[in-house]
N, C-alpha and C positions, 0 to 999 in steps of 0.2 A: 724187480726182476721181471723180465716180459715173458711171457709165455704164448704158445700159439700161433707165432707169426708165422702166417702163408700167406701166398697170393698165385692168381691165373694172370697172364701177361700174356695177350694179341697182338700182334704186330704185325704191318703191312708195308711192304718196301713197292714205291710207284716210280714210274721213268717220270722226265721233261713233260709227257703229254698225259701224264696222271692216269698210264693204266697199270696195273699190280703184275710187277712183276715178281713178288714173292711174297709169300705169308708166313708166319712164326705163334706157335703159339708154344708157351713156356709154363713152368710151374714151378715156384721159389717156395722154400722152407726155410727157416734159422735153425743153424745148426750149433751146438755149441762148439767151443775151440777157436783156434786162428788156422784161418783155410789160408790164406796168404800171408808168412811173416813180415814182418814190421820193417821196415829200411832201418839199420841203424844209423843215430841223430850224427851229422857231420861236426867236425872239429875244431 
């Protein structure tokens, strides 16, 4: 069983000429459950 999972995630979006046009910073958990259900398997 995993316990604890976090993380910090930075992120920089640049144009053609590599100057930053936008930055992100984010913050992930694990959550228990299905956040997105499963496709059901085709036929």
């Amino acid at each position: 069983m995993l316990r604890g999972r976090h993380g910090i995630y930075d992120m920089r979006v640049t144009n053609q000429r590599g100057e930053v046009v936008a930055m992100f910073r984010g913050k992930s958990a694990q959550i228990p459950g299905t956040v997105v259900p499963e496709a059901p398997e085709a036929a």
